[in-house]
C-alpha positions, 0 to 999 in steps of 0.5 A: 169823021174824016179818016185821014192818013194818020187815022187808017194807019193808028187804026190798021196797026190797033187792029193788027196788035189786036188780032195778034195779042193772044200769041203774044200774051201765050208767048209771054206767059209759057213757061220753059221748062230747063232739062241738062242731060249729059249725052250729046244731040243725037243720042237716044236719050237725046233724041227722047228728051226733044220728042218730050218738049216738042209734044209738051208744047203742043199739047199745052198750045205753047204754053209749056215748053223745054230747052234741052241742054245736051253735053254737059252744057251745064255742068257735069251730072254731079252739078246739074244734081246741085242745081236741081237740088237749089231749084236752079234747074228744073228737069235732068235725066241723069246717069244711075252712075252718078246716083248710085255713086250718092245712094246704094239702093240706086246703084244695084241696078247696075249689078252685074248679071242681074240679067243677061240680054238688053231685051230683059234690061227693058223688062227689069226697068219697067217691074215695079222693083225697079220703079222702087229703087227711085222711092229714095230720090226726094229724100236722098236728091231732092229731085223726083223720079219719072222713068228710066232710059236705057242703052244695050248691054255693056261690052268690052273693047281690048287692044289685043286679042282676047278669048275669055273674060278671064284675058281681062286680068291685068288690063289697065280697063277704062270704066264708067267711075260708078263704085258699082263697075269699079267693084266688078272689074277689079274682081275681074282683075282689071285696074278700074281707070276713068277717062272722060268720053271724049279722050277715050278713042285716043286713050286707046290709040296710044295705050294709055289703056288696055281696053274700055267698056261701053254701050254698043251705041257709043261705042259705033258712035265713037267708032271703038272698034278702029282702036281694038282688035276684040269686043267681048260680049259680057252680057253683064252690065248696063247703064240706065238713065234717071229722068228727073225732076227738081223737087223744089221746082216740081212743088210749084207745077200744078197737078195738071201739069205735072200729070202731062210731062210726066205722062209724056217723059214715060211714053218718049222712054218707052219709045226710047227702051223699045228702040234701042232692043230693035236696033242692037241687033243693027248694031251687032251687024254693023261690028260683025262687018268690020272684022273685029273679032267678037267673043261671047262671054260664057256665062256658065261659070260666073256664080263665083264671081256674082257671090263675091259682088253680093258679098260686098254689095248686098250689105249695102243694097238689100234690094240687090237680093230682090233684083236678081230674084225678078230678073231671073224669071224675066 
């Protein structure tokens, strides 16, 4: 056969499609996988949530994947929780406020005092007591647990100087919504006020409130500091993440695959849990060197204050008793 210009072009390019159909046919048929998570790019959970979907697709040669959606791109947490719910959406690592909101056994991990440093937050997340507050997901959210992320312990910014966490009496307080925090502050005496993140810093600039509580992390992020002249150090509270997955959609995941982003969610979170220990204390410099007076909770005097959130709580969440039982010989 002569081979004529037409013959060595039909030829060379069915050598080419050839050679490249098993890229095309692997891009054809991966499967990514939806995560909403509420934290903007750069966040800690953020940053975990990526290292996921990167190392899924490489162990899995492209054929699995995840497109993380970050700052609420999705909705808030109540509506990723809908979306999960409907299959809609397959992965979200949602905040326990907005669980505990919905389920109380959930919501006692954000007692307070349960424990009183972020080294021992990373310690109580990972007990099995821990792991057994999510047993109530499928049924109560239809969604499954896989691990928690953390932040640092909670502190206290306030517009004016302050030396106890008795100063909080009075104080129009911006809090996380949780009915676990809102319970905690106002047997503080504070008044409980929800303000979205992004209208915080302007909130306290012009004294719309008295002061805020946040992670150290958001807080140096969202540089709080410029904005109040004391941060107390409660030692009292933190906010984990729940990283879930859709129970509809997890039904249809082969074994296999659910054993692989599992395996790989838990490993990015504990990377995630030891970060955030090693650097709170770079974050406590970072404070320390810009001036703020920084006031350390005296922790001697709070069993009054604990037996009165037990009373309201435990009715509620039994689990609660349990909690402060393993944290206190972390």
């Amino acid at each position: 056969m002569s081979i004529t210009r037409r013959t060595f072009t039909m030829t060379s390019l069915g050598a080419v499609m050839a050679a490249s159909a098993p890229s095309i046919l692997r891009a054809q048929s991966a499967k990514i996988y939806r995560l909403g998570i509420t934290t903007p790019p750069g966040h800690p959970w953020n940053v975990a949530a990526e290292a996921v979907g990167k190392r899924l697709s490489e162990e899995t040669n492209g054929r699995l994947a995840i497109q993380v959606f970050p700052s609420n791109q999705l909705g808030n947490e109540g509506a990723m929780l809908q979306q999960m719910q409907s299959g809609a959406l397959d992965l979200g690592w949602i905040m326990t406020a907005e669980l505990g909101s919905r389920i109380p056994q959930v919501a006692a991990i954000n007692a307070p005092w349960l424990v009183t440093s972020t080294e021992k937050v990373a310690k109580l997340v990972r007990h099995p007591v821990a792991a057994k507050l999510l047993d109530v997901l499928p049924a109560q959210t239809g969604t499954i647990g896989l691990g928690y992320g953390i932040t640092t312990l909670r502190v206290v910014f306030t517009g004016k100087e302050t030396g106890s966490i008795d100063d909080i009496k009075g104080m129009k307080l911006r809090i996380n919504t949780t009915p676990a925090y809102r319970d905690f502050y106002q047997l503080l005496g504070a008044a409980p006020t929800p303000i979205p993140t992004p209208q915080v810093f302007d909130a306290m600039s012009n004294g719309q409130v008295d002061g805020l509580e946040a992670d150290l992390d958001l807080s140096w992020n969202q540089r709080y500091d410029k904005v109040a002249k004391t941060m107390l150090r409660m030692n009292a509270i933190f906010m984990p993440c729940v990283a879930l997955a859709s129970g509809r959609v997890w039904k249809g995941v082969p074994d296999a695959d659910r054993e692989i982003i599992t395996r790989l969610t838990r490993e990015e979170l504990d990377k995630q849990i030891d970060a955030i220990v090693a650097k709170e204390a770079t974050l406590l410099k970072n404070f320390k060197d810009t001036g703020i007076k920084i006031v350390e909770v005296d922790l001697q005097n709070t069993a009054e204050l604990i037996a009165a959130y037990d009373k309201i709580w435990l009715p509620k969440a039994p689990v609660l008793q349990e909690l402060r039982e393993v944290g206190a010989t972390l």
